[in-house]
C-alpha positions as CSV (number, residue, x, y, z in Angstrom):
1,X,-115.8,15.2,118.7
2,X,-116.0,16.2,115.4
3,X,-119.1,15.3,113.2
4,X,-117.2,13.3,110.3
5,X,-120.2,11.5,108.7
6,X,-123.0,12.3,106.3
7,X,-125.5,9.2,107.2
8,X,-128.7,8.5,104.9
9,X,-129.7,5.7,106.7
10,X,-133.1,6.0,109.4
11,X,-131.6,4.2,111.9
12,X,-135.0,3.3,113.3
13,X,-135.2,0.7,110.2
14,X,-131.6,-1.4,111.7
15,X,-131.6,-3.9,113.6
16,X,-130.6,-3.7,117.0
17,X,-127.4,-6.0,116.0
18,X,-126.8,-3.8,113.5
19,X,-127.2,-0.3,116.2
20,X,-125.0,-2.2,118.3
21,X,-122.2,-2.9,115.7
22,X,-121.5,0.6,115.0
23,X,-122.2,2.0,118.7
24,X,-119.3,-0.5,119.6
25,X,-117.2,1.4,117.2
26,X,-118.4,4.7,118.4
27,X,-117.7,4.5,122.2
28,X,-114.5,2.9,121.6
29,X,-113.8,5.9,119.6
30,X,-115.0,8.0,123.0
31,X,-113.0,6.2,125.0
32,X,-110.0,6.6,123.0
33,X,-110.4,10.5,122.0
34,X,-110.6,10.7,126.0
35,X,-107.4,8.8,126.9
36,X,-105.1,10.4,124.3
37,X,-106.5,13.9,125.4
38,X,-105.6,12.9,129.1
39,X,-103.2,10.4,129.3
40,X,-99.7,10.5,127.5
41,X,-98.0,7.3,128.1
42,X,-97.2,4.3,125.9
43,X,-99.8,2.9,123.6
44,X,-99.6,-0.3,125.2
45,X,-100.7,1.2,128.7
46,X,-103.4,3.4,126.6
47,X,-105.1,-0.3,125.2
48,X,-104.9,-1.9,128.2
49,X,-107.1,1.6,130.2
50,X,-109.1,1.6,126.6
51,X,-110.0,-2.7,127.0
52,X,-110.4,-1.9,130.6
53,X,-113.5,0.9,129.6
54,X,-115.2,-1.1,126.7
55,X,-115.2,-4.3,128.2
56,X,-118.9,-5.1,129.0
57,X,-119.0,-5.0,132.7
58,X,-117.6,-1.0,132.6
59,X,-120.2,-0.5,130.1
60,X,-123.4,-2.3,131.9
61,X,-122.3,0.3,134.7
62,X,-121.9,2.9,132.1
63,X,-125.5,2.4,131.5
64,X,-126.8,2.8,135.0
65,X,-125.2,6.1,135.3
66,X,-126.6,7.5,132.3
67,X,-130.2,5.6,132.5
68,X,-131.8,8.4,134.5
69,X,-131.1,11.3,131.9
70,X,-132.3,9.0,129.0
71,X,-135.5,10.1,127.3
72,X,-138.0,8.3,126.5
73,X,-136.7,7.5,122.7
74,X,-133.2,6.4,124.5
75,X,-134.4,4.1,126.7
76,X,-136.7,2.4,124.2
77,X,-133.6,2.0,121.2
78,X,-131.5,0.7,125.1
79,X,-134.1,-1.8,125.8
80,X,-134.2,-3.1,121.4
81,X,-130.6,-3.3,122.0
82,X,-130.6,-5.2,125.1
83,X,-133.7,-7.4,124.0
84,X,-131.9,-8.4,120.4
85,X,-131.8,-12.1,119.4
86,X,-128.9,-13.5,118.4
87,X,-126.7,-11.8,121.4
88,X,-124.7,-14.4,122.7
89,X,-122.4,-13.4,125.8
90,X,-119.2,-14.4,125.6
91,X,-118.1,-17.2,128.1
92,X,-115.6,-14.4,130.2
93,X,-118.6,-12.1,130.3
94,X,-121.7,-12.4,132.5
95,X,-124.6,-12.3,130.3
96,X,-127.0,-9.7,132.3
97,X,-123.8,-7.5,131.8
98,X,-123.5,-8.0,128.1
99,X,-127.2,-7.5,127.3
100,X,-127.0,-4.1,129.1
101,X,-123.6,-3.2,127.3
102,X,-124.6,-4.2,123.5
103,X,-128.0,-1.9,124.6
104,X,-125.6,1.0,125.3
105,X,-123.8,0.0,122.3
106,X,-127.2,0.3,120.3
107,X,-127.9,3.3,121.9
108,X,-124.3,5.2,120.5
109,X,-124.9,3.6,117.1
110,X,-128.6,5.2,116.7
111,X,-127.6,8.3,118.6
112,X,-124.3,8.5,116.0
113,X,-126.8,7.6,113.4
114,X,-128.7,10.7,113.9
115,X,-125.9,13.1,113.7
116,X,-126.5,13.6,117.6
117,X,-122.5,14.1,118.3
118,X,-123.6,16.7,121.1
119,X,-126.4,14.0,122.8
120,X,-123.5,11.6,122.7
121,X,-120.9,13.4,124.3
122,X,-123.1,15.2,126.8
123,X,-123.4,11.3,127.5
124,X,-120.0,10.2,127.2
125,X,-119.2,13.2,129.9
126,X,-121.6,11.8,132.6
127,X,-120.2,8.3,132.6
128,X,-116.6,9.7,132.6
129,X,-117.8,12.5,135.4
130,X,-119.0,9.1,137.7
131,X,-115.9,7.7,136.8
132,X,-114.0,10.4,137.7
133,X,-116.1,10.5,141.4
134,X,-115.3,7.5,142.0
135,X,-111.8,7.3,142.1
136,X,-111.3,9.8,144.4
């Protein structure tokens, strides 16, 4: 992916809302780069295999696959994200799930933040590669 930002903001003075807000945006924009590279088929099958990938259950696993290559500064921005007040799971959603997805979340918006496209797709490769094991 493309670097296509030119970010003054220290994301270490956001809030973890705020991380998670624009880490949404980012891994949806993974998920999507990765399933028009791979997939040709009507848009309407493409949202329903994109919904299916951001939805916070895919991403609470998402976050167990790549929680072992995290460093130190990862896991720590993961847990703010996890730990913010205000996050409110949604009734559909289990809420253990949903705290570990919007930390995820706040992990892709700092990372983004940073200008670290190469951390984020070396990331966004691992939960695809598990993915990818998985069905076969």
């Amino acid at each position: 992916m493309q670097e296509f930002h030119h970010s003054n903001c220290d994301p270490k003075l956001l809030s973890p809302g705020t991380l998670a807000f624009l880490g949404d945006a980012v891994y949806e924009l993974f998920v999507r780069q990765n399933l028009v590279e791979t997939a040709n088929m009507p848009v309407n099958k493409l949202h329903l295999l994109a919904v299916e990938k951001v939805r916070a259950s895919f991403q609470s696993n998402a976050y167990a696959i790549i929680e072992p290559q995290l460093t130190e500064e990862e896991q720590t921005i993961w847990k703010r994200g996890r730990n913010a007040s205000g996050v409110k799971a949604p009734k559909h959603a289990d809420a253990v799930e949903y705290r570990r997805a919007t930390g995820l979340e706040a992990l892709f918006g700092y990372l983004f933040l940073q200008g670290r496209m190469d951390r984020l797709e070396e990331l966004f490769q691992l939960i695809l590669s598990a993915g990818e094991a998985e069905q076969k």
